[in-house]
C-alpha atoms as a printed R data frame, in Angstrom:
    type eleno elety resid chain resno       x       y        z
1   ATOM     1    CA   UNK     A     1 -46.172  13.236 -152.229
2   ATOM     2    CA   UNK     A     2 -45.670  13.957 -156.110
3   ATOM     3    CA   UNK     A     3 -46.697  10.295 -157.546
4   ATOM     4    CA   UNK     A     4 -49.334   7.904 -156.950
5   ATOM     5    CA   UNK     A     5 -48.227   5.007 -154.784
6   ATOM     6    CA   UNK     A     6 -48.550   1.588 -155.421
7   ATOM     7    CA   UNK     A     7 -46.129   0.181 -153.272
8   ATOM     8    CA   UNK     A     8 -45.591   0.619 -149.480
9   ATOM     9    CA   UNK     A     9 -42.671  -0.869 -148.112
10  ATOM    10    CA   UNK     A    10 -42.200  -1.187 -144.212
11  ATOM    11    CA   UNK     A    11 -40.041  -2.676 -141.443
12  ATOM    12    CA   UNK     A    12 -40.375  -4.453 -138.608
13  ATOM    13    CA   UNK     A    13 -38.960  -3.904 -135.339
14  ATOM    14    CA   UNK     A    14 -39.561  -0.730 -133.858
15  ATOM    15    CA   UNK     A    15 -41.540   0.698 -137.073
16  ATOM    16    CA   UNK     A    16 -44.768  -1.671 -137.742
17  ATOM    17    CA   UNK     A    17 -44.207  -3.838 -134.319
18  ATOM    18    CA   UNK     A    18 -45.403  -2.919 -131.105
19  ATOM    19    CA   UNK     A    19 -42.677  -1.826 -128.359
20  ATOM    20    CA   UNK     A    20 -43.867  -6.137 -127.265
21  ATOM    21    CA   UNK     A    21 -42.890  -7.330 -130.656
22  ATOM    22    CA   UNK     A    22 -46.253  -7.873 -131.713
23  ATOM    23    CA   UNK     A    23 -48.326  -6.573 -134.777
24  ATOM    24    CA   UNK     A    24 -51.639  -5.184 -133.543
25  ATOM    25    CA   UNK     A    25 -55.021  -5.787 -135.143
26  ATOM    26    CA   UNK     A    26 -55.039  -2.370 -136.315
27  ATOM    27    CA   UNK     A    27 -51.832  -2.263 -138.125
28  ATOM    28    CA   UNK     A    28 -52.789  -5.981 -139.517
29  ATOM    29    CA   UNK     A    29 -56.243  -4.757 -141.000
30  ATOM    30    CA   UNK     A    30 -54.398  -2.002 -142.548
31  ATOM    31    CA   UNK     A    31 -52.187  -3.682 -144.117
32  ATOM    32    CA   UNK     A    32 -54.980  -5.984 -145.746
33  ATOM    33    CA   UNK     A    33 -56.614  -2.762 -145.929
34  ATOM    34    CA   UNK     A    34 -54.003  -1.705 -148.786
35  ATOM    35    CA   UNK     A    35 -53.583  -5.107 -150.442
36  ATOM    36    CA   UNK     A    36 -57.074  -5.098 -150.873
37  ATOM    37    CA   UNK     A    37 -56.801  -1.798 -152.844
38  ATOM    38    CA   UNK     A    38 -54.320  -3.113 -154.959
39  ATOM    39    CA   UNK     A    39 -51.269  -1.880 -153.230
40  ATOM    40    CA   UNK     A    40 -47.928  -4.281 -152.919
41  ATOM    41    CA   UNK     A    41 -47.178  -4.008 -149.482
42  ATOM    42    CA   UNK     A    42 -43.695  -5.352 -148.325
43  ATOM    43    CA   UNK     A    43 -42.193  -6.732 -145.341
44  ATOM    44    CA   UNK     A    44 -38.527  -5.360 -145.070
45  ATOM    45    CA   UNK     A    45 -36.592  -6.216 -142.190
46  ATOM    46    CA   UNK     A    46 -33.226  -7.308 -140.795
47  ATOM    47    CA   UNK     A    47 -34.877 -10.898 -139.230
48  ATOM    48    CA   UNK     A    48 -34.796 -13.638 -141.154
49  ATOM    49    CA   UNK     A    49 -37.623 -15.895 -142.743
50  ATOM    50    CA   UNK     A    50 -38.218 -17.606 -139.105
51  ATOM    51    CA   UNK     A    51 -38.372 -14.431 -137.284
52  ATOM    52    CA   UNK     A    52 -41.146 -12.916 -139.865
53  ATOM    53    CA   UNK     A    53 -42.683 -16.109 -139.915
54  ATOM    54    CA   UNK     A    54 -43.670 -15.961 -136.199
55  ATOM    55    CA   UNK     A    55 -45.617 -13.153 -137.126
56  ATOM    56    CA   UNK     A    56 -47.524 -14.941 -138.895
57  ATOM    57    CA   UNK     A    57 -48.196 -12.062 -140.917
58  ATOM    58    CA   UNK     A    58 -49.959 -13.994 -144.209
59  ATOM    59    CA   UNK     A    59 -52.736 -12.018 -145.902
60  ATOM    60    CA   UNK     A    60 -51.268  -9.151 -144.761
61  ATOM    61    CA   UNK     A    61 -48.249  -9.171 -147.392
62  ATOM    62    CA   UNK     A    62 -46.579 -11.451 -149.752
63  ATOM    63    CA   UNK     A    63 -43.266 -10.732 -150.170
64  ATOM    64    CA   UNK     A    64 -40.989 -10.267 -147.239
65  ATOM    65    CA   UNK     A    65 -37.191  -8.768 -148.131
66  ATOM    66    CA   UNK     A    66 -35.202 -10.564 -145.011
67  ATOM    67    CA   UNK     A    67 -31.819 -10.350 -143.709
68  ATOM    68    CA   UNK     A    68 -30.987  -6.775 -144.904
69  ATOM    69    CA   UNK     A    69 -32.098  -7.606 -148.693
70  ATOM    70    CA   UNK     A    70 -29.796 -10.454 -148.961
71  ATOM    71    CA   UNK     A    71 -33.026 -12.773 -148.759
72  ATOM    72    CA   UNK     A    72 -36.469 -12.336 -150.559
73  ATOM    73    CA   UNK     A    73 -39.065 -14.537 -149.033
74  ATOM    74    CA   UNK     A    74 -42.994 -16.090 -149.967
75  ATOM    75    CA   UNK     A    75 -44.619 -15.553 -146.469
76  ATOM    76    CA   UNK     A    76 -47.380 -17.673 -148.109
77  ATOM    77    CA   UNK     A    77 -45.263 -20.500 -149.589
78  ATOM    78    CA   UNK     A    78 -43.281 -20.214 -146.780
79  ATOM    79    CA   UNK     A    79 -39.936 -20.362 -149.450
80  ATOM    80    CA   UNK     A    80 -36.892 -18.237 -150.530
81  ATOM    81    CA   UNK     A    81 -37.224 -17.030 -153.723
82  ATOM    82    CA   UNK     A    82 -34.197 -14.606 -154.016
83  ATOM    83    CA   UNK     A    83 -30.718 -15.233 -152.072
84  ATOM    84    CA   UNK     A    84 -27.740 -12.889 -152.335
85  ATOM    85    CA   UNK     A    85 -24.891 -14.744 -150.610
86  ATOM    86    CA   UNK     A    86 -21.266 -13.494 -149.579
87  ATOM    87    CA   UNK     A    87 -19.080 -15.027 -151.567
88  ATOM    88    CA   UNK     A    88 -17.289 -18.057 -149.716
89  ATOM    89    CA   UNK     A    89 -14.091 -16.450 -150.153
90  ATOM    90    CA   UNK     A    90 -15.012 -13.240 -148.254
91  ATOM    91    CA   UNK     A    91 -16.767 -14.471 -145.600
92  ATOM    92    CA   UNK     A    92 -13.562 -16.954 -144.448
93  ATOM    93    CA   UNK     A    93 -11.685 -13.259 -144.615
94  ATOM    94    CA   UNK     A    94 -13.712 -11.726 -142.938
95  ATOM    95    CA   UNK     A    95 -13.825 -13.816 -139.844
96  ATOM    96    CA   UNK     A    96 -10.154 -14.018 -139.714
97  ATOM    97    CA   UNK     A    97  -9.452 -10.258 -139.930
98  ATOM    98    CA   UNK     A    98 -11.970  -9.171 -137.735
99  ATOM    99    CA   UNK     A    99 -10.412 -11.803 -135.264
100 ATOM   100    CA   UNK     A   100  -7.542 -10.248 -135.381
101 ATOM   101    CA   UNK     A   101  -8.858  -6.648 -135.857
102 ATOM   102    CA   UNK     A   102 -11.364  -7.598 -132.253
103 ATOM   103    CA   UNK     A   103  -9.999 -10.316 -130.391
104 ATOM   104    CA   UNK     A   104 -12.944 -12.087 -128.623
105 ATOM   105    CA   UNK     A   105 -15.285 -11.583 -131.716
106 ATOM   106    CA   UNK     A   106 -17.910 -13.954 -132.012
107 ATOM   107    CA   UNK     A   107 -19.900 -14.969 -135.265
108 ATOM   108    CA   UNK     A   108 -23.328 -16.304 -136.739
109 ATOM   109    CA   UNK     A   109 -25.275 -16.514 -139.656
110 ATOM   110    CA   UNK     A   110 -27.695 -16.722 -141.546
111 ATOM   111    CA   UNK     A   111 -27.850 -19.366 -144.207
112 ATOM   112    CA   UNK     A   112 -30.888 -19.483 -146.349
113 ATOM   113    CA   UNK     A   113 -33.584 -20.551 -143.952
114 ATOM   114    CA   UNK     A   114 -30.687 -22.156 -141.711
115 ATOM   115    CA   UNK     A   115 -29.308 -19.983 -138.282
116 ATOM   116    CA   UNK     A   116 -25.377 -21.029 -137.591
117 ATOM   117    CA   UNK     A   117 -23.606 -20.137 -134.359
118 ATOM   118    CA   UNK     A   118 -20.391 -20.504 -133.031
119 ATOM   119    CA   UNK     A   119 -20.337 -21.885 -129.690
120 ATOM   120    CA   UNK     A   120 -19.808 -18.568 -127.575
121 ATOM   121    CA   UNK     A   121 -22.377 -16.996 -129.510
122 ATOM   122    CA   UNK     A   122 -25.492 -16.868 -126.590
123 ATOM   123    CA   UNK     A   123 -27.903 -19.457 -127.151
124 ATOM   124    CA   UNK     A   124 -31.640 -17.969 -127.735
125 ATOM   125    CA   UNK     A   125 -29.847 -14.682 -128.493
126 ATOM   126    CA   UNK     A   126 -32.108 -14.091 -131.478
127 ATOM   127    CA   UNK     A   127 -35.252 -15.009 -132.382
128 ATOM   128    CA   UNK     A   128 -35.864 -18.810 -132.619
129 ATOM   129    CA   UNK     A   129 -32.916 -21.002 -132.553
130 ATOM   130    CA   UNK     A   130 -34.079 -24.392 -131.687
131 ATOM   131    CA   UNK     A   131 -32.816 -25.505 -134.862
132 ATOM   132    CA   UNK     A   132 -29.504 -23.568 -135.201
133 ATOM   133    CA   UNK     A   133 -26.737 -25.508 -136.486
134 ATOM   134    CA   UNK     A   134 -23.444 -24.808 -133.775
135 ATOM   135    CA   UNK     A   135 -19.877 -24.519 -135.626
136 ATOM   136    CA   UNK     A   136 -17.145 -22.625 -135.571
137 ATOM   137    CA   UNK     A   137 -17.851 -19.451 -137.847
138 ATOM   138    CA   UNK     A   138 -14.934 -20.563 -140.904
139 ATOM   139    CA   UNK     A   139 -17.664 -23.554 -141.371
140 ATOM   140    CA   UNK     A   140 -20.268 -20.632 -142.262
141 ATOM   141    CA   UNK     A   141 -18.891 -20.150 -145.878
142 ATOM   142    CA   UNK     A   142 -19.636 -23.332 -147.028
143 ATOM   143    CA   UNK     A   143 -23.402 -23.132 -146.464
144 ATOM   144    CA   UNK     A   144 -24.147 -19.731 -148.720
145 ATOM   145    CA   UNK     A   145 -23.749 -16.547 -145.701
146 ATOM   146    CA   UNK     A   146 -26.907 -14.501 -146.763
147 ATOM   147    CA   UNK     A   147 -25.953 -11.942 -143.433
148 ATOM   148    CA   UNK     A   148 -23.217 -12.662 -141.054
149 ATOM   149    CA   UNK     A   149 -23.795 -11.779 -137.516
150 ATOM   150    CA   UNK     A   150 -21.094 -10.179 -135.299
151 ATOM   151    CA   UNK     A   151 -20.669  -9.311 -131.323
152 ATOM   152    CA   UNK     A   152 -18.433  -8.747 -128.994
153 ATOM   153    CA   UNK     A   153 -18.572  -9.376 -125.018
154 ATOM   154    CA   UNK     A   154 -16.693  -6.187 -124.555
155 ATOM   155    CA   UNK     A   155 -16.220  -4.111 -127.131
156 ATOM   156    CA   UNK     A   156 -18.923  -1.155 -127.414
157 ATOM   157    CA   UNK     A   157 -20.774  -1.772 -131.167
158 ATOM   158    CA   UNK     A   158 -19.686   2.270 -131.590
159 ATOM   159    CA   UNK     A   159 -16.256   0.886 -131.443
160 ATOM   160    CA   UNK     A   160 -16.790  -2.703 -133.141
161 ATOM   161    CA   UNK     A   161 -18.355  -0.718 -136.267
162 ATOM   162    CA   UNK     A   162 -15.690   1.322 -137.777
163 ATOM   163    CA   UNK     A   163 -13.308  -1.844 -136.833
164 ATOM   164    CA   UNK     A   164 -15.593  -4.024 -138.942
165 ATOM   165    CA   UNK     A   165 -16.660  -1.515 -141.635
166 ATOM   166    CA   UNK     A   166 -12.452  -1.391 -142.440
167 ATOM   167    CA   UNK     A   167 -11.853  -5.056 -142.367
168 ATOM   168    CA   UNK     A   168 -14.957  -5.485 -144.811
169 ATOM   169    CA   UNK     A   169 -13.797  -2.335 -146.899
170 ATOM   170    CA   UNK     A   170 -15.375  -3.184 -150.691
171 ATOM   171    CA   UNK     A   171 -16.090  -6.458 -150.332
172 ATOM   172    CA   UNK     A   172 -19.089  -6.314 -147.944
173 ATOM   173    CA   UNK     A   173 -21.848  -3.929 -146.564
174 ATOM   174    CA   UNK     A   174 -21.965  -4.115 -142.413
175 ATOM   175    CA   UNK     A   175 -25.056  -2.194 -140.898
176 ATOM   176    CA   UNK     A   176 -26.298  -2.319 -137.443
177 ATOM   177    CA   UNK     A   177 -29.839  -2.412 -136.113
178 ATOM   178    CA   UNK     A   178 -31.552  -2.120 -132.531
179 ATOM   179    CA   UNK     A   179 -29.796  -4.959 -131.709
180 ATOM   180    CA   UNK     A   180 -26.461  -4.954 -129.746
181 ATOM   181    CA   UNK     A   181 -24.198  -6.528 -132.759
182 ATOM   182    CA   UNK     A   182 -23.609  -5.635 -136.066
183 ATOM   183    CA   UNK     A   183 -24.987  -7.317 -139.739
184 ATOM   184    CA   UNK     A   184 -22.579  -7.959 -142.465
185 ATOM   185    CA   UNK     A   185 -24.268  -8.469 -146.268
186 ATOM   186    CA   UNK     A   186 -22.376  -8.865 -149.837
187 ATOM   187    CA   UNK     A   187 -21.721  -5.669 -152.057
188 ATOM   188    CA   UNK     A   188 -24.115  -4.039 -152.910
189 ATOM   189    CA   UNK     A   189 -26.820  -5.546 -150.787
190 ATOM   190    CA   UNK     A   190 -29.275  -2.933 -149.007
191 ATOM   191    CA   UNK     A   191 -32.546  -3.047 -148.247
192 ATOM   192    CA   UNK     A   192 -32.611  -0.756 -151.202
193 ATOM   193    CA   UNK     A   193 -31.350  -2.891 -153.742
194 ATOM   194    CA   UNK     A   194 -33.577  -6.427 -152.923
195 ATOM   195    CA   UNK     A   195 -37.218  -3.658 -153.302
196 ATOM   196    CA   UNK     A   196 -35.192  -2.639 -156.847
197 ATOM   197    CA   UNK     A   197 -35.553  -6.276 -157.819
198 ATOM   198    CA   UNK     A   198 -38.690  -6.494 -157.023
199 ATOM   199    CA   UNK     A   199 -39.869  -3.063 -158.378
200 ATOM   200    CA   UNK     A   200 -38.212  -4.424 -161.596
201 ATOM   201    CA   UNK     A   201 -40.557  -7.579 -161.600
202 ATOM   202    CA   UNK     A   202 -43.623  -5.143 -161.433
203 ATOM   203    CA   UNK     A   203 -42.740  -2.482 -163.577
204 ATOM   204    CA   UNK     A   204 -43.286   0.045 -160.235
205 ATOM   205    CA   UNK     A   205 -41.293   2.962 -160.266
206 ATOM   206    CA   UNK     A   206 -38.687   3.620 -157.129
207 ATOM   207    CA   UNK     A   207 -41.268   7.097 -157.266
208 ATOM   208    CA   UNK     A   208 -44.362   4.577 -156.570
209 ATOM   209    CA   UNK     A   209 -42.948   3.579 -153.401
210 ATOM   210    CA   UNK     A   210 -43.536   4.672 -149.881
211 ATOM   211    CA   UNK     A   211 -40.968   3.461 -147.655
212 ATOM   212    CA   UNK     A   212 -41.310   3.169 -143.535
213 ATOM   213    CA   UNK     A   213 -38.537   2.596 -141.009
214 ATOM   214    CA   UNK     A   214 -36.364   3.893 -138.007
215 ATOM   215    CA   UNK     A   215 -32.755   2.428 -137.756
216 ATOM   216    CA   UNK     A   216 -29.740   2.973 -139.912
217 ATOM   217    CA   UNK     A   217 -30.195  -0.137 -142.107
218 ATOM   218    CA   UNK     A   218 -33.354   1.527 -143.240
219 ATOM   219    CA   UNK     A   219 -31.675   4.635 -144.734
220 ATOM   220    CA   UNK     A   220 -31.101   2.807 -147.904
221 ATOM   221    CA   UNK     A   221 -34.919   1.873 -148.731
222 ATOM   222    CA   UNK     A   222 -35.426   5.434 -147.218
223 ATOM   223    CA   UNK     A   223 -33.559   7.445 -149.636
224 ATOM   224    CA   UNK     A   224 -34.478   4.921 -152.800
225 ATOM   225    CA   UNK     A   225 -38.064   5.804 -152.398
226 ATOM   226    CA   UNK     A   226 -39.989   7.706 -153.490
227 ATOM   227    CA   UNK     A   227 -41.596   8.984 -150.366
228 ATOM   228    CA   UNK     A   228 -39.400   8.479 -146.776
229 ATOM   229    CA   UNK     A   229 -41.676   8.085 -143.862
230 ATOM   230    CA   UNK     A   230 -39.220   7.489 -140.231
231 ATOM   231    CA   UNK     A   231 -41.651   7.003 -137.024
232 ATOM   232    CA   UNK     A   232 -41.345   9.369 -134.084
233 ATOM   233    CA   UNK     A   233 -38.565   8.188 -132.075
234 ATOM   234    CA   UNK     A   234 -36.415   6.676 -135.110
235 ATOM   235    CA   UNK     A   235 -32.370   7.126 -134.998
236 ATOM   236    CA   UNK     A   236 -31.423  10.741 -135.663
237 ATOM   237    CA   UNK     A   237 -30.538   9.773 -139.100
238 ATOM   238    CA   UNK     A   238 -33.308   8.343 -140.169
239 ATOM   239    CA   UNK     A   239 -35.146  11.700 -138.938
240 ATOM   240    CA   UNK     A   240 -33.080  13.512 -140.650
241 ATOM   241    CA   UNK     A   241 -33.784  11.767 -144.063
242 ATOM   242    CA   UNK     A   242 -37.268  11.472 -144.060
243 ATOM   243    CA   UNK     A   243 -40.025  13.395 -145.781
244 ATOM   244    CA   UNK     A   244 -42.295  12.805 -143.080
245 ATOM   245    CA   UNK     A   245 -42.401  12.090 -139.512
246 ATOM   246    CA   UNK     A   246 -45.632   9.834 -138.102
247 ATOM   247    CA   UNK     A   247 -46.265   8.869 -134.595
248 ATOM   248    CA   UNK     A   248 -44.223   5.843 -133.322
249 ATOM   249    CA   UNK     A   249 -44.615   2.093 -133.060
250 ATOM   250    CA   UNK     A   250 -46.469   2.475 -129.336
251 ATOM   251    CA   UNK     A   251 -49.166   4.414 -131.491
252 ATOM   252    CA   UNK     A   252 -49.856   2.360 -134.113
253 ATOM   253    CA   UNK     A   253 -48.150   5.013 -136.093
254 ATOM   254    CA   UNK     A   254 -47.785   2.805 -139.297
255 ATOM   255    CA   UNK     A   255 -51.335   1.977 -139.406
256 ATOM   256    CA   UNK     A   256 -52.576   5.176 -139.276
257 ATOM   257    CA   UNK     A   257 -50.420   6.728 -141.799
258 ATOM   258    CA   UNK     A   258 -52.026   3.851 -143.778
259 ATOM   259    CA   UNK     A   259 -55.723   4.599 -143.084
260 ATOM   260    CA   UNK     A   260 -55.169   8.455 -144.075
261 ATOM   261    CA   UNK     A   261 -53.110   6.966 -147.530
262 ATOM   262    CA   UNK     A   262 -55.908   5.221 -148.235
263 ATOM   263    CA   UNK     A   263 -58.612   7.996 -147.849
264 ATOM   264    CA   UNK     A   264 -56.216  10.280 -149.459
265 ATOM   265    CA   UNK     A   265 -56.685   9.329 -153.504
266 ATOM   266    CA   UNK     A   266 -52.998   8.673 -153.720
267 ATOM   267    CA   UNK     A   267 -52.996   5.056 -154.041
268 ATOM   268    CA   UNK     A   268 -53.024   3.022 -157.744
269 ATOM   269    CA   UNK     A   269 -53.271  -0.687 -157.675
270 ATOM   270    CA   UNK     A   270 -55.133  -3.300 -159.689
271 ATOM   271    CA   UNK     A   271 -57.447  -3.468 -156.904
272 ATOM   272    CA   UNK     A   272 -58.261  -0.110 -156.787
């Protein structure tokens, strides 16, 4: 590393979370470990506000940037602060031509803090959705899409991406994580763009930033930042962008790369 940090920036699921789904006391006194030096630390993760807020990771960071960086959310407030919608327009496309592109396609989405499914779509599929409102998907648009969910009960996601990636063209971003469907956001939406924003707020340089991840939808943040750390085991991608390589999420990798940043004199906060 070239700069002094003063921002780390990490994801969730298979990154910071254990192969169980659960933080571990290590990573979680790490993480307060580098607030309490000043550092921003950032939640950034494809799950929405409910699925970080299981986590109940307060204390441990502020900020988390949700859905892809379509949603920016208080952990302590438990509020949305930022939301980056698909236009109505383009989501009520978007359905239609990728029903037409992938007969069988099924839909949800997430609206603010509110989960939508169409009926097909498998109930407790992801995360909590004890609350989820059930509609058929052209009803999404009129609630504000932050991320639109896609599957299909056939159709490989190798083959469902390219499909949906055409059918979106300009108009939308669609990703995939370690999940078995894909993620559709507005233009211009990455992980990337919602840490920008909040970079911008706090006059902290893209250079400042360390970012941490494994899937595809992290290669945004990844090549933004300043410094790219992918965990062992990450998608060959990811590897393949990073300036570093740490041990994995069954290792606590994040929280030790953490403990040596800290005892490394690379860190600038108004803690420190």
């Amino acid at each position: 590393m070239t700069a002094t940090i003063r921002m780390v920036a990490t994801d969730l699921d298979g990154t910071l979370l254990r192969p169980d789904g659960a933080v571990s006391p290590r990573a979680r006194a790490a993480l307060r470990a580098a607030r309490a030096r000043g550092l921003e630390v950032v939640i950034v993760t494809g799950r929405p506000p409910r699925g970080v807020r299981r986590l109940e990771l307060r204390g441990c960071a502020a900020v988390a940037v949700c859905a892809n960086g379509a949603l920016l959310y208080d952990l302590a407030a438990d509020r949305l602060l930022d939301c980056r919608s698909i236009p109505a327009a383009v989501v009520t496309r978007l359905v239609a031509d990728l029903r037409r592109a992938a007969p069988g396609a099924v839909f949800a989405a997430e609206a603010g803090l509110t989960f939508c499914r169409e009926p097909a779509w498998p109930a407790g599929d992801l995360l909590d959705q004890r609350d989820a409102v059930v509609e058929d998907a052209p009803r999404f648009a009129d609630r504000g899409v932050a991320k639109l969910l896609v599957r299909h009960p056939r159709m490989d996601q190798k083959l469902l991406l390219p499909l949906a990636e055409a059918v979106a063209g300009d108009d939308a971003v669609v990703t995939r994580s370690g999940l078995e469907l894909l993620e559709v956001s507005a233009a211009g939406v990455t992980k990337a763009s919602a840490l920008q924003r909040l970079c911008d707020g706090l006059g902290i340089a893209a250079a400042e930033v360390v970012a941490l991840g494994d899937m595809v939808n992290d290669l945004p943040m990844l090549r933004w930042a300043g410094h790219a750390v992918a965990v062992a085991g990450a998608h060959p991608d990811v590897l393949a962008a990073a300036d570093e390589v740490i041990a994995g999420n069954d290792h606590d990798g994040v929280a030790a790369y953490l403990e040596r940043l800290l005892t490394g004199g690379d860190v600038e906060g108004s803690g420190a």
